[in-house]
PDB file with SEQRES, HELIX, SHEET and CRYST1 records, atoms N, CA, C and O in Angstrom:
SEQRES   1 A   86  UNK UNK UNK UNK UNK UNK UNK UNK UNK UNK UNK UNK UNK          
SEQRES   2 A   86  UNK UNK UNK UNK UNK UNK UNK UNK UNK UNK UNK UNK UNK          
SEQRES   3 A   86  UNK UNK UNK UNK UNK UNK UNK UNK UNK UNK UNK UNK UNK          
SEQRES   4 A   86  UNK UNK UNK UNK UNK UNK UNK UNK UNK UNK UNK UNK UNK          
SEQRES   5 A   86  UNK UNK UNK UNK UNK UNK UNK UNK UNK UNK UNK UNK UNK          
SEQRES   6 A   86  UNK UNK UNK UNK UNK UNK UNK UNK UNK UNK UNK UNK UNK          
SEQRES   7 A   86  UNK UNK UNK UNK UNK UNK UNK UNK                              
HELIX    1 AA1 UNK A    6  UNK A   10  1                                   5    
HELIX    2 AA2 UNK A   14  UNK A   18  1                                   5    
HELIX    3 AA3 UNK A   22  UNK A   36  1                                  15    
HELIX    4 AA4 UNK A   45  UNK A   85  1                                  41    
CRYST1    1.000    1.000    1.000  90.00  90.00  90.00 P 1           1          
ATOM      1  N   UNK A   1     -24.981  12.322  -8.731  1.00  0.00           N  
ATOM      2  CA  UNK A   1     -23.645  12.354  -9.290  1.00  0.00           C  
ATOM      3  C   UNK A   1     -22.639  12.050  -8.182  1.00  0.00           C  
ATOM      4  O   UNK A   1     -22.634  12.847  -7.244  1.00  0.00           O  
ATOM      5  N   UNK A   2     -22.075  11.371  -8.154  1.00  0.00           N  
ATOM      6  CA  UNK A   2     -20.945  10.498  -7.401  1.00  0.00           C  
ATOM      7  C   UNK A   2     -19.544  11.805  -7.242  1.00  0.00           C  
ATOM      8  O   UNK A   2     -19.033  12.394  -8.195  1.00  0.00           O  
ATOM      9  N   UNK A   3     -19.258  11.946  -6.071  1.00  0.00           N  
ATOM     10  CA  UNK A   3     -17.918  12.571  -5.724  1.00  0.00           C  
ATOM     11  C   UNK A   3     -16.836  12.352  -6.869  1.00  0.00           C  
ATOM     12  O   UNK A   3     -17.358  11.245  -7.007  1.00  0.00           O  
ATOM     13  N   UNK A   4     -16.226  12.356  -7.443  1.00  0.00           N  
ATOM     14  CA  UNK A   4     -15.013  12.311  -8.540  1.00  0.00           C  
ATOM     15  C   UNK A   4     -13.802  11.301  -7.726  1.00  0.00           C  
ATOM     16  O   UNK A   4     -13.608  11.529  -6.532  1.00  0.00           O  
ATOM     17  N   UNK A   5     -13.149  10.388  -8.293  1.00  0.00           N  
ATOM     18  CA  UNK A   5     -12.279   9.439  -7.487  1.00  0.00           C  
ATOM     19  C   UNK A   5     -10.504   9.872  -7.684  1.00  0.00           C  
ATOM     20  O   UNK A   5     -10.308  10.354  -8.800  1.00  0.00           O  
ATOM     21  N   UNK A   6      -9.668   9.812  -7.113  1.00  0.00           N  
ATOM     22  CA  UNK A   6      -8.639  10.794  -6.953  1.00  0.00           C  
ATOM     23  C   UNK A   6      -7.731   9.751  -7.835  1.00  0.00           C  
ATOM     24  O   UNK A   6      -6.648  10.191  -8.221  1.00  0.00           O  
ATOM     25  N   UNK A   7      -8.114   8.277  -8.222  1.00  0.00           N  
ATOM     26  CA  UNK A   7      -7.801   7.535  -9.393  1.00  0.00           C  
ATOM     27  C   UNK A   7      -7.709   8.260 -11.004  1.00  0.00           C  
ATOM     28  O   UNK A   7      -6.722   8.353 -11.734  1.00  0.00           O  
ATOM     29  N   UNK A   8      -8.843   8.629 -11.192  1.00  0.00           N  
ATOM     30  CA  UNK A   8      -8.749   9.269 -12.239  1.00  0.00           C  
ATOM     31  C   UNK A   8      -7.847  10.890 -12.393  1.00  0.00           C  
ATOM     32  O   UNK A   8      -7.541  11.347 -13.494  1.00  0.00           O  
ATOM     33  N   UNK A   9      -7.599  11.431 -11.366  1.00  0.00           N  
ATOM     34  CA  UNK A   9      -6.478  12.760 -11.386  1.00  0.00           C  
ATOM     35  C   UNK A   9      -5.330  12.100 -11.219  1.00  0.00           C  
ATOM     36  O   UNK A   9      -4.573  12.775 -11.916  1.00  0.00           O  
ATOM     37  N   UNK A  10      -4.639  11.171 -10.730  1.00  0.00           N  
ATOM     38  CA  UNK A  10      -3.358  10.783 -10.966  1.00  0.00           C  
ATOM     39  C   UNK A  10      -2.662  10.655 -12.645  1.00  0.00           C  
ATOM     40  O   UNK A  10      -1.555  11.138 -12.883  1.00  0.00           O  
ATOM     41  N   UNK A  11      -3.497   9.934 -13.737  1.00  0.00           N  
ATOM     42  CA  UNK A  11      -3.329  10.057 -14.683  1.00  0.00           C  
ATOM     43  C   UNK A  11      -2.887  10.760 -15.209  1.00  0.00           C  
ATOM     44  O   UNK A  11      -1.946  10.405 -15.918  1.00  0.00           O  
ATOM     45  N   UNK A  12      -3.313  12.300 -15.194  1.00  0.00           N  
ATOM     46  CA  UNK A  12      -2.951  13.287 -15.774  1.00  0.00           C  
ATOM     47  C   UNK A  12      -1.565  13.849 -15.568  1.00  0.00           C  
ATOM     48  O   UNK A  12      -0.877  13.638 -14.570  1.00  0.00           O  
ATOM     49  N   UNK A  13      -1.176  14.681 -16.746  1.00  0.00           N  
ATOM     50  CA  UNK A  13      -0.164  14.920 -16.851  1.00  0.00           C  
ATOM     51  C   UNK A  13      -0.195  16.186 -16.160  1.00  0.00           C  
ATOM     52  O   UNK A  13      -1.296  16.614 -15.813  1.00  0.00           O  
ATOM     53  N   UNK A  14       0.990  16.938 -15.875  1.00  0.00           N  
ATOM     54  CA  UNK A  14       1.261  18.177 -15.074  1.00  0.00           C  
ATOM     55  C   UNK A  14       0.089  19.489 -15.272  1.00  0.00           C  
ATOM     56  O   UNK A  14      -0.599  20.205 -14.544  1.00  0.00           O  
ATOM     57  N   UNK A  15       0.354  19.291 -16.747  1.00  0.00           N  
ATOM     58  CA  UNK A  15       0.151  20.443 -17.842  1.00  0.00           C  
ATOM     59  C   UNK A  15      -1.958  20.202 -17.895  1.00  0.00           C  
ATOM     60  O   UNK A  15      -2.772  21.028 -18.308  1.00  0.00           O  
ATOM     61  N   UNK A  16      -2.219  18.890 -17.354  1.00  0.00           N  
ATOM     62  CA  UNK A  16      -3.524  18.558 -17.900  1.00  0.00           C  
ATOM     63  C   UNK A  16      -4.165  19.194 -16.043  1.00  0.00           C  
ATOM     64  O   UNK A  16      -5.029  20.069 -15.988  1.00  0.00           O  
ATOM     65  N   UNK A  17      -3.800  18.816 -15.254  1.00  0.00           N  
ATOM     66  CA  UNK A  17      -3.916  19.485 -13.850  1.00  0.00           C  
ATOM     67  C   UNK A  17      -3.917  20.215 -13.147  1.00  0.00           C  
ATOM     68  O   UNK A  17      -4.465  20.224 -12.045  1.00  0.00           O  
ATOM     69  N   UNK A  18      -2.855  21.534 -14.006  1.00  0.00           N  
ATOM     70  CA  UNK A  18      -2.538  22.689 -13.797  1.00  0.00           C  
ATOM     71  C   UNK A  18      -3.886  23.208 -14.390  1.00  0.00           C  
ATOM     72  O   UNK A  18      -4.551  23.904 -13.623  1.00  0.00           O  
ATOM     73  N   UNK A  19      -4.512  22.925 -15.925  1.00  0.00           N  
ATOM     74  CA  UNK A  19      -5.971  23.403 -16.302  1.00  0.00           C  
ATOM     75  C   UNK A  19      -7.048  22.842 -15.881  1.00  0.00           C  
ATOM     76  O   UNK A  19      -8.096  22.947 -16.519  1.00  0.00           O  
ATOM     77  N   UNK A  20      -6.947  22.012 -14.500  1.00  0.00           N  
ATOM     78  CA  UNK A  20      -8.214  21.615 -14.335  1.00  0.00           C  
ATOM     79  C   UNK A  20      -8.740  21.770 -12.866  1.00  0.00           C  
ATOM     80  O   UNK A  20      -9.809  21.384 -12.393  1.00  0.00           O  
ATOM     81  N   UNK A  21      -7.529  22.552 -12.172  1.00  0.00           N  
ATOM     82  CA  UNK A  21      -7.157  23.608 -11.658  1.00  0.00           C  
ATOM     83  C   UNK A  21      -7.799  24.885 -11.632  1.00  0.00           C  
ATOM     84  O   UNK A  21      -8.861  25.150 -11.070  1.00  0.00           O  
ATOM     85  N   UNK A  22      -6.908  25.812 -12.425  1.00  0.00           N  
ATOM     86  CA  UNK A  22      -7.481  26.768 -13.279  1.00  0.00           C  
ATOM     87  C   UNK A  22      -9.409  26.594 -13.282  1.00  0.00           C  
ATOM     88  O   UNK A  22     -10.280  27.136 -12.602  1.00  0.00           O  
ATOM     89  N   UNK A  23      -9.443  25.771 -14.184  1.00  0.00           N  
ATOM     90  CA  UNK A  23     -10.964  25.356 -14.461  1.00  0.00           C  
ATOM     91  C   UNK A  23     -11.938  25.252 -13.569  1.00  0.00           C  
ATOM     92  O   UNK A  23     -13.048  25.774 -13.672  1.00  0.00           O  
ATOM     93  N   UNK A  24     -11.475  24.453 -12.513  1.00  0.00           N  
ATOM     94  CA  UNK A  24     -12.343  24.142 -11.146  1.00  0.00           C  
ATOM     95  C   UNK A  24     -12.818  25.603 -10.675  1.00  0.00           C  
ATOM     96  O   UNK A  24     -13.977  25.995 -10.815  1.00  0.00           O  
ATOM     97  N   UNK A  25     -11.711  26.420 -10.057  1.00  0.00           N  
ATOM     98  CA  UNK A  25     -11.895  27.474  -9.422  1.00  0.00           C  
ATOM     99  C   UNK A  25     -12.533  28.506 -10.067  1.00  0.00           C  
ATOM    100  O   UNK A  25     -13.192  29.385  -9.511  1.00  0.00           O  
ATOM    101  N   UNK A  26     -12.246  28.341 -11.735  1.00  0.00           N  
ATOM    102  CA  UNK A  26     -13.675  29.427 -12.171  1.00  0.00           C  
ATOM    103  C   UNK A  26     -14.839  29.021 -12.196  1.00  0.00           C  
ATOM    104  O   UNK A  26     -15.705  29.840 -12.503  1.00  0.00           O  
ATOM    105  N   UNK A  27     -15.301  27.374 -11.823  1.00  0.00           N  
ATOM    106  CA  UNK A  27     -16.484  27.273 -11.762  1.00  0.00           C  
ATOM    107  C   UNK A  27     -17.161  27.386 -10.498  1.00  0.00           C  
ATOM    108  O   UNK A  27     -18.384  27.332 -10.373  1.00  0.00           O  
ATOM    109  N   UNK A  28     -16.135  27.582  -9.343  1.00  0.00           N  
ATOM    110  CA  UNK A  28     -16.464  27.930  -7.885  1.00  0.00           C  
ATOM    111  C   UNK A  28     -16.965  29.351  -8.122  1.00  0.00           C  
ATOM    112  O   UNK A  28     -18.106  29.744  -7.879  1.00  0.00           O  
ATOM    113  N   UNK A  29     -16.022  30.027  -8.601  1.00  0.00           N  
ATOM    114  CA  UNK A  29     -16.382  31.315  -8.675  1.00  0.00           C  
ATOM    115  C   UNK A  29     -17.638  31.959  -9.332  1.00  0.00           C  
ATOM    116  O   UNK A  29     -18.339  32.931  -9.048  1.00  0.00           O  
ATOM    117  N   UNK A  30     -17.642  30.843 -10.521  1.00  0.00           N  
ATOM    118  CA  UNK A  30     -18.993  31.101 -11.335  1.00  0.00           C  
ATOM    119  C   UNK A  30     -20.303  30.586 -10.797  1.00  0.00           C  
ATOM    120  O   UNK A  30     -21.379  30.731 -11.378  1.00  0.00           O  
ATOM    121  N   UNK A  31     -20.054  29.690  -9.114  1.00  0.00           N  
ATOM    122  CA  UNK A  31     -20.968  29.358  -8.550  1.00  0.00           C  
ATOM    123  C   UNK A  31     -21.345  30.245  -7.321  1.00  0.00           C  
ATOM    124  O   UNK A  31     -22.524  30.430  -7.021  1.00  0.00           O  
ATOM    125  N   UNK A  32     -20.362  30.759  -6.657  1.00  0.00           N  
ATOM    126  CA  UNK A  32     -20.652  31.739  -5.931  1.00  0.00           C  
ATOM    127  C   UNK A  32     -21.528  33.083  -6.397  1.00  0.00           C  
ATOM    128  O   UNK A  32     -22.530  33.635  -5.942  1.00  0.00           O  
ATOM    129  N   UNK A  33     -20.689  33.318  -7.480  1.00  0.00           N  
ATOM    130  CA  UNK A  33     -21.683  34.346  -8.285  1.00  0.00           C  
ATOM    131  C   UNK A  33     -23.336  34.076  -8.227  1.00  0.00           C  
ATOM    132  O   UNK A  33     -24.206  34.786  -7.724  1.00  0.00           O  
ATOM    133  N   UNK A  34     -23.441  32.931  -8.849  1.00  0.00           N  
ATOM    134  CA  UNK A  34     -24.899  32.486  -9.162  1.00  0.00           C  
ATOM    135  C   UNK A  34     -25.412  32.666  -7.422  1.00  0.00           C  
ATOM    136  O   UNK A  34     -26.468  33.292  -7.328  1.00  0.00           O  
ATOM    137  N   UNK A  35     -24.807  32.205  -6.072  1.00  0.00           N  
ATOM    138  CA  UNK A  35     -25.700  32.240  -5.082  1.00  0.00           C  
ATOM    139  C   UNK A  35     -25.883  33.168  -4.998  1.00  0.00           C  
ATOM    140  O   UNK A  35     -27.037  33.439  -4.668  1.00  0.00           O  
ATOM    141  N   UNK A  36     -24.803  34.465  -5.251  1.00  0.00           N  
ATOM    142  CA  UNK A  36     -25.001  35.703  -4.529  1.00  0.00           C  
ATOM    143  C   UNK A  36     -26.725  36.542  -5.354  1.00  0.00           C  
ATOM    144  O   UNK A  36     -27.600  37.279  -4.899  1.00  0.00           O  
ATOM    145  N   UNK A  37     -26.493  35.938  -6.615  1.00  0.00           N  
ATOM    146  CA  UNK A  37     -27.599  36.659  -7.252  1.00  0.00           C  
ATOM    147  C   UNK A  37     -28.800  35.839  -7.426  1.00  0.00           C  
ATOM    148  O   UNK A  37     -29.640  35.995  -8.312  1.00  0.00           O  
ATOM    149  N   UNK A  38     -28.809  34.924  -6.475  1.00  0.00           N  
ATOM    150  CA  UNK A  38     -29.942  33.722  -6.128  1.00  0.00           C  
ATOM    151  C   UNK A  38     -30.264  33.289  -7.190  1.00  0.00           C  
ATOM    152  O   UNK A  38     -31.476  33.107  -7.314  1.00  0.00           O  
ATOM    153  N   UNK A  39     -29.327  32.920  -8.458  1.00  0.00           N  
ATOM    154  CA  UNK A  39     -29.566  31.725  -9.369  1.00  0.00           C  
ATOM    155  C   UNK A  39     -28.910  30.587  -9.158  1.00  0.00           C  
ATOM    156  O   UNK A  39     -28.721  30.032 -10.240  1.00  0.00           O  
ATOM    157  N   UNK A  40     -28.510  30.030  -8.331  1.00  0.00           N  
ATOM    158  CA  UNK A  40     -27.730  28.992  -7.802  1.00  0.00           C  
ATOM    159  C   UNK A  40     -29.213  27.694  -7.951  1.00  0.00           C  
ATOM    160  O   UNK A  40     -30.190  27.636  -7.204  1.00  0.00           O  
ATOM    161  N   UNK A  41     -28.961  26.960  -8.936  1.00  0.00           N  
ATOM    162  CA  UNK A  41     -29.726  25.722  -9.260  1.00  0.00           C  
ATOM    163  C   UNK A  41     -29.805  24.861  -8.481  1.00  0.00           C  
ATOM    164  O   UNK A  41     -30.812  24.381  -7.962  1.00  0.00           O  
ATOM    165  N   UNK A  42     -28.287  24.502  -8.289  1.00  0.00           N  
ATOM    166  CA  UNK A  42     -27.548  23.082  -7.896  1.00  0.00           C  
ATOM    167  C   UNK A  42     -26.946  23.744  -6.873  1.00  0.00           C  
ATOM    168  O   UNK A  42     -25.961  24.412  -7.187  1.00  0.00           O  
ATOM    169  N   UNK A  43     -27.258  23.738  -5.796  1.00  0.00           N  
ATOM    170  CA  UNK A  43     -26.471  23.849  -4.288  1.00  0.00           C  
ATOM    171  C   UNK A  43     -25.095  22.618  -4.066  1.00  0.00           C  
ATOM    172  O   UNK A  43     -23.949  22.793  -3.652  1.00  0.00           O  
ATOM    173  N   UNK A  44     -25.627  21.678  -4.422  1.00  0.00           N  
ATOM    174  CA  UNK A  44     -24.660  20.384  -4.246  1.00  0.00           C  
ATOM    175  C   UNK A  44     -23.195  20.365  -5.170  1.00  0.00           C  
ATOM    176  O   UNK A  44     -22.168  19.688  -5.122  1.00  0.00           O  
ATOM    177  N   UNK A  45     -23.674  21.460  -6.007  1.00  0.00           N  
ATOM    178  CA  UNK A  45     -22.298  20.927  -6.755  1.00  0.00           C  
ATOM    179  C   UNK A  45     -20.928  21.669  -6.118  1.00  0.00           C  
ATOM    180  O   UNK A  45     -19.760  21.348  -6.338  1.00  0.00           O  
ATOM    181  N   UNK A  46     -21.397  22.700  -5.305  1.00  0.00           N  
ATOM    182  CA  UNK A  46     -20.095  23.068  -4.429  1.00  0.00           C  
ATOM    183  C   UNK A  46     -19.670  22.417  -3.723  1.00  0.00           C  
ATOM    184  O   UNK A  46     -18.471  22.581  -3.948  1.00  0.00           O  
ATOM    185  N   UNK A  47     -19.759  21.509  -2.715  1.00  0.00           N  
ATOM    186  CA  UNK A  47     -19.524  19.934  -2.455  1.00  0.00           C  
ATOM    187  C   UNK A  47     -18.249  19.555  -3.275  1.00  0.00           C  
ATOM    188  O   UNK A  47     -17.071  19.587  -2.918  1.00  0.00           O  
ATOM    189  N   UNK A  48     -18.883  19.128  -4.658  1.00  0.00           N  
ATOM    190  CA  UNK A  48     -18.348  18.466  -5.700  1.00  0.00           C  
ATOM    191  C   UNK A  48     -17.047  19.303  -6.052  1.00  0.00           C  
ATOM    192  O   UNK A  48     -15.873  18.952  -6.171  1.00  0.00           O  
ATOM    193  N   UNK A  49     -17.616  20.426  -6.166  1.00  0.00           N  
ATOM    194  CA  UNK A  49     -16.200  20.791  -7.189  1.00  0.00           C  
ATOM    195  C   UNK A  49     -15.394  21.411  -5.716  1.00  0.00           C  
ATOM    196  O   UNK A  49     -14.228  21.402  -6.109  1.00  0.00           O  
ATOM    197  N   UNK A  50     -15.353  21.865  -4.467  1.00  0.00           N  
ATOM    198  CA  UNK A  50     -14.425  22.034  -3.625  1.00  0.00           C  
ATOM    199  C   UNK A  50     -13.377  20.713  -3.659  1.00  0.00           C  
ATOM    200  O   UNK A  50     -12.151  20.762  -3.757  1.00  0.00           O  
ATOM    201  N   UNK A  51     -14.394  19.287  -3.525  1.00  0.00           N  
ATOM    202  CA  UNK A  51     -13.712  17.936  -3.205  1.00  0.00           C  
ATOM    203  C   UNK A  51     -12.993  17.767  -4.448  1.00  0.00           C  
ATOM    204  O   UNK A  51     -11.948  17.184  -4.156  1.00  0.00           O  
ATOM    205  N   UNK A  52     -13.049  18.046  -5.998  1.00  0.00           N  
ATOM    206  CA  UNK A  52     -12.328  18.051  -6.674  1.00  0.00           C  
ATOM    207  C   UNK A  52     -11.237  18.599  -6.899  1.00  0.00           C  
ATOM    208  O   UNK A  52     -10.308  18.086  -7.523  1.00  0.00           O  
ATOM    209  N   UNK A  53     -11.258  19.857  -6.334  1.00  0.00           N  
ATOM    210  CA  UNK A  53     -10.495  21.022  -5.950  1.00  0.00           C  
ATOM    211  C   UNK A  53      -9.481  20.373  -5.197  1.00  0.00           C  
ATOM    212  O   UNK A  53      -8.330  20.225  -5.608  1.00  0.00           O  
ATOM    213  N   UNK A  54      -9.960  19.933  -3.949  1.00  0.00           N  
ATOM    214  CA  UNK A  54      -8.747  19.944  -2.796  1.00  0.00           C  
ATOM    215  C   UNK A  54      -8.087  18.439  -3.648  1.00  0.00           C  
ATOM    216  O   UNK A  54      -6.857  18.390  -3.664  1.00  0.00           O  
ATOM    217  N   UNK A  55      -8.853  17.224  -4.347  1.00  0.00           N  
ATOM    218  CA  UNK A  55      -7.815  16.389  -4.985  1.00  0.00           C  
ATOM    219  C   UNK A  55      -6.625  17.354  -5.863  1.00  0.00           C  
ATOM    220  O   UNK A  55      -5.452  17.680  -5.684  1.00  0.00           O  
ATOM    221  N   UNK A  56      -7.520  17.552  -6.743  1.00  0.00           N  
ATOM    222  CA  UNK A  56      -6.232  18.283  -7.737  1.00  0.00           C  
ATOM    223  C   UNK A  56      -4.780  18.666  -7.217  1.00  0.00           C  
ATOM    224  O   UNK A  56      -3.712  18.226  -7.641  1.00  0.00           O  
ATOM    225  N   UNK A  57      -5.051  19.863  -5.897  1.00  0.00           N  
ATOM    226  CA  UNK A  57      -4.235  20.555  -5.088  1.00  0.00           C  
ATOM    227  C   UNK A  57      -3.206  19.076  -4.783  1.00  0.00           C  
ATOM    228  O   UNK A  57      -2.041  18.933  -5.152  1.00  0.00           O  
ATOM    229  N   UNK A  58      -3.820  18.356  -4.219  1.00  0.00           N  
ATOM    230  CA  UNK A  58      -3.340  17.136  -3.258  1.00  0.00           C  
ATOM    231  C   UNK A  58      -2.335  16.376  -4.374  1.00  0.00           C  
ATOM    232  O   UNK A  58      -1.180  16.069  -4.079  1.00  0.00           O  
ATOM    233  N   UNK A  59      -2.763  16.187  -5.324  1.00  0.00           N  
ATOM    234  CA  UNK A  59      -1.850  15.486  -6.071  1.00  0.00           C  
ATOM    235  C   UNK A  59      -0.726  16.149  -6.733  1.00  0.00           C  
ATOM    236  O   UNK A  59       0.382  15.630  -6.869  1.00  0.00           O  
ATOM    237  N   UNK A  60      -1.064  17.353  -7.151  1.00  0.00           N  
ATOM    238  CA  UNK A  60      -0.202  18.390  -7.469  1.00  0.00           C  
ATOM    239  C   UNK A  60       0.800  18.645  -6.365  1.00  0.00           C  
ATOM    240  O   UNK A  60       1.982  18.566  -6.700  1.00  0.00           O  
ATOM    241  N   UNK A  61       0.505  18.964  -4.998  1.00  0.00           N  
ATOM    242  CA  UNK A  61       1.677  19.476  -3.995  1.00  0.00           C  
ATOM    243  C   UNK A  61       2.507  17.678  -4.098  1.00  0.00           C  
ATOM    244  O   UNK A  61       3.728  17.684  -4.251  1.00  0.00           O  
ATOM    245  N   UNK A  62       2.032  16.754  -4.038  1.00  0.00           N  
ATOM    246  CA  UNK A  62       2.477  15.506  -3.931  1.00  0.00           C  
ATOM    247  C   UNK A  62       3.631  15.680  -4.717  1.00  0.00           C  
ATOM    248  O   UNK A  62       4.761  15.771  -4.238  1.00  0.00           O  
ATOM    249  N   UNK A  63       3.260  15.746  -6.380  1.00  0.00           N  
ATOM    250  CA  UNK A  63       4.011  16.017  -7.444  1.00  0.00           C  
ATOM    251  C   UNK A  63       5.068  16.859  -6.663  1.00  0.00           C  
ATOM    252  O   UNK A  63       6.028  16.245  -6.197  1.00  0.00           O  
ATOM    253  N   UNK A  64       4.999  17.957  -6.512  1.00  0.00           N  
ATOM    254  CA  UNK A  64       6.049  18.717  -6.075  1.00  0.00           C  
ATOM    255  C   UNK A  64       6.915  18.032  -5.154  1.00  0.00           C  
ATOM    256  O   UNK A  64       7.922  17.398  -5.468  1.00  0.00           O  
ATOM    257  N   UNK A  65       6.464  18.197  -4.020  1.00  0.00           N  
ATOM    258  CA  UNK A  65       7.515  17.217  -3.012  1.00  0.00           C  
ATOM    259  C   UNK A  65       8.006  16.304  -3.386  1.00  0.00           C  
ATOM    260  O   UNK A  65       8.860  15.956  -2.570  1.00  0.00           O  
ATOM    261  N   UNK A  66       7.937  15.378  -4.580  1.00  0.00           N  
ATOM    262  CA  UNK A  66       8.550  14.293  -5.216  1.00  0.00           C  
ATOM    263  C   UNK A  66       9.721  14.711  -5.721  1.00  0.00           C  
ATOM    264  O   UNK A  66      10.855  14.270  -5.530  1.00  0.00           O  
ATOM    265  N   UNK A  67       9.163  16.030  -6.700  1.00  0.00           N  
ATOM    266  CA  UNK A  67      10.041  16.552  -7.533  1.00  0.00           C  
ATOM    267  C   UNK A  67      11.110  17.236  -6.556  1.00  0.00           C  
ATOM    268  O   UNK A  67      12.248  17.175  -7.021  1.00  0.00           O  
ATOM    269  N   UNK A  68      11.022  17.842  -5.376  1.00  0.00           N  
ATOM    270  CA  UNK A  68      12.193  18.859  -4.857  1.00  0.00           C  
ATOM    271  C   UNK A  68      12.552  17.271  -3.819  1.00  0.00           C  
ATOM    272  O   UNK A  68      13.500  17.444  -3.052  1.00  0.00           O  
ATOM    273  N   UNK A  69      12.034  16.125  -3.763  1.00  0.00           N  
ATOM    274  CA  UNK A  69      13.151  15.205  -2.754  1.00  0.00           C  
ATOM    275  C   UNK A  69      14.143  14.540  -3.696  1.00  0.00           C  
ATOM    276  O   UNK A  69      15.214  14.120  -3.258  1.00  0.00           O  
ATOM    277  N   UNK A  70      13.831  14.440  -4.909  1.00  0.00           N  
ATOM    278  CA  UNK A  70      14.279  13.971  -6.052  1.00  0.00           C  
ATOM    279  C   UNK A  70      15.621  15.003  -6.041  1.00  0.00           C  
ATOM    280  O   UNK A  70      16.719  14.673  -5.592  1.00  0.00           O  
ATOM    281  N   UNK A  71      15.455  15.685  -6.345  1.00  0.00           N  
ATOM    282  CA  UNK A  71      17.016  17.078  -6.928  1.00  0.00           C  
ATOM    283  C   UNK A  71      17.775  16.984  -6.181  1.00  0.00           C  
ATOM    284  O   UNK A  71      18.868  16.589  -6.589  1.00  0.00           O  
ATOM    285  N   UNK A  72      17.576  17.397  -4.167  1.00  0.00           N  
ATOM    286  CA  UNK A  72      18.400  17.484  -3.538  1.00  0.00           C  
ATOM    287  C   UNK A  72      19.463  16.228  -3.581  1.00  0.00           C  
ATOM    288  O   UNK A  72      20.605  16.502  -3.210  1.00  0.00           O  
ATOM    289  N   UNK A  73      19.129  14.523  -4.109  1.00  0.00           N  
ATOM    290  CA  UNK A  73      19.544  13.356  -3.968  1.00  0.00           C  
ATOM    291  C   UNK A  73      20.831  13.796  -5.591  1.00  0.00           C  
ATOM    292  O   UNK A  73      22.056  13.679  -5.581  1.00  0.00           O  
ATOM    293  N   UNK A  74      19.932  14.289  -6.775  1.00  0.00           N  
ATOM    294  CA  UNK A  74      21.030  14.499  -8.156  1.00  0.00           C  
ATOM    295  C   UNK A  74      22.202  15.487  -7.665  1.00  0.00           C  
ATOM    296  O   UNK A  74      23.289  15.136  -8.125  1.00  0.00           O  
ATOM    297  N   UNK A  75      22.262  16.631  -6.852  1.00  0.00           N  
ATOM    298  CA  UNK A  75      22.937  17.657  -6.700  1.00  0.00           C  
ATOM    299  C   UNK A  75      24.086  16.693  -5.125  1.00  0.00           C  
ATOM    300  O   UNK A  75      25.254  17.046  -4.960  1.00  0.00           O  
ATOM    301  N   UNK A  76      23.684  15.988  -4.553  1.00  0.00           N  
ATOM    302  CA  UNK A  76      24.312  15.540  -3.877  1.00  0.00           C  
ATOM    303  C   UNK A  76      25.080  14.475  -4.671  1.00  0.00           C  
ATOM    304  O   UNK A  76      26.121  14.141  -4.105  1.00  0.00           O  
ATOM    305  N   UNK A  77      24.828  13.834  -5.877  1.00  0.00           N  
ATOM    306  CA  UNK A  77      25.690  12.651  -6.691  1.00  0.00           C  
ATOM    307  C   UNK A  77      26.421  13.236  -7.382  1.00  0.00           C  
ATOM    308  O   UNK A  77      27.452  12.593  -7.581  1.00  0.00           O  
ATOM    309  N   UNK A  78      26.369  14.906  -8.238  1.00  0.00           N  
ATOM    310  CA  UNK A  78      27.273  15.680  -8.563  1.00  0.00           C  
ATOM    311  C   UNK A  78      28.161  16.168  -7.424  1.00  0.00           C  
ATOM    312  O   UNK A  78      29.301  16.458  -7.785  1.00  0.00           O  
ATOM    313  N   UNK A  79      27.904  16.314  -6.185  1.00  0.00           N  
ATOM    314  CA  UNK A  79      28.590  16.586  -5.391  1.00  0.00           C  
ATOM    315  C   UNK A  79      30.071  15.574  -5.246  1.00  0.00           C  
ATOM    316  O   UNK A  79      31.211  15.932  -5.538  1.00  0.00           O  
ATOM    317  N   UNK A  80      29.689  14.382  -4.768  1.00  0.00           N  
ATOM    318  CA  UNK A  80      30.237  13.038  -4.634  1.00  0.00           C  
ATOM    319  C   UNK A  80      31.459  12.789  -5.837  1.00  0.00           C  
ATOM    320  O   UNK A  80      32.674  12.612  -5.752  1.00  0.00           O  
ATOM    321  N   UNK A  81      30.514  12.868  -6.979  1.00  0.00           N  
ATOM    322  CA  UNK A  81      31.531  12.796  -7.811  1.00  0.00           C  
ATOM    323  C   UNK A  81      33.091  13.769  -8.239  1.00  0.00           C  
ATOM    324  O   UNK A  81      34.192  13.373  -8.620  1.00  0.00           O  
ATOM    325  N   UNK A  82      32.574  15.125  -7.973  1.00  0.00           N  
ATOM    326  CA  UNK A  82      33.458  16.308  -7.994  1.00  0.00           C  
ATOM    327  C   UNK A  82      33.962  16.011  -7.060  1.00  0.00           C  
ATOM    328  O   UNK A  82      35.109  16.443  -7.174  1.00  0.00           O  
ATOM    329  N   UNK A  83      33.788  15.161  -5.452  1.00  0.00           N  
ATOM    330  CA  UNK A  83      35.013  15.386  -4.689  1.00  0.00           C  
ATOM    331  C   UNK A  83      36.050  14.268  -5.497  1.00  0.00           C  
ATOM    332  O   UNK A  83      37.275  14.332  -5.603  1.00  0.00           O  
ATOM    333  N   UNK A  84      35.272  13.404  -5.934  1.00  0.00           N  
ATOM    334  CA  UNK A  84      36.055  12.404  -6.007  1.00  0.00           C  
ATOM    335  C   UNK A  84      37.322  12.514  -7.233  1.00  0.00           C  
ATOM    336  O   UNK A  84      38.438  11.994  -7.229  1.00  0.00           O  
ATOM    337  N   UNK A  85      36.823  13.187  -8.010  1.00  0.00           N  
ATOM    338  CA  UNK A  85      38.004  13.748  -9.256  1.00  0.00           C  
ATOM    339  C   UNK A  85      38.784  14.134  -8.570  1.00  0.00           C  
ATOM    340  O   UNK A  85      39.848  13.531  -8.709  1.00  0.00           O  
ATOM    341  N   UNK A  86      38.798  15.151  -7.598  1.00  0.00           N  
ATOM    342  CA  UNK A  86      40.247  15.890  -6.875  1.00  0.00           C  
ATOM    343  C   UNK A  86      40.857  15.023  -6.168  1.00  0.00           C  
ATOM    344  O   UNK A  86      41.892  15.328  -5.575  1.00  0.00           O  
TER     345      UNK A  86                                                      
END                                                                             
């Protein structure tokens, strides 16, 4: 099974990333579990789902920093304009 490509997480919408997110990390958790009680099948897929993990994160903080360089630029054009009325 092939690493997951960070092509296909851009797509998604906020709301679809935030649960797949969520999702990832209970299956870390539901994999740790399994080593601790030596049913761990698939050793490899922690690999997989960390590297999916840290995409998700990656595109998500991206998202953010877009979103907070974005505002400071709207709150500065309301600025501009209010001086300019007086």
């Amino acid at each position: 099974m092939p690493l997951p490509k960070i092509e296909e997480v851009r797509d998604l919408s906020d709301q679809e990333l935030e649960e797949r997110i969520v999702a990832t990390k209970k299956e870390l958790f539901q994999l740790r579990f399994q080593k601790a009680t030596r049913r761990l099948e698939k050793p490899h897929q922690f690999k997989h789902l960390r590297h999916r993990l840290a995409q998700l994160m990656t595109i998500e903080r991206e998202r953010q920093l877009l979103a907070a360089q974005e505002a400071p630029e709207a709150e500065v054009d309301t600025l501009d304009d209010s001086a300019a009325e007086e």
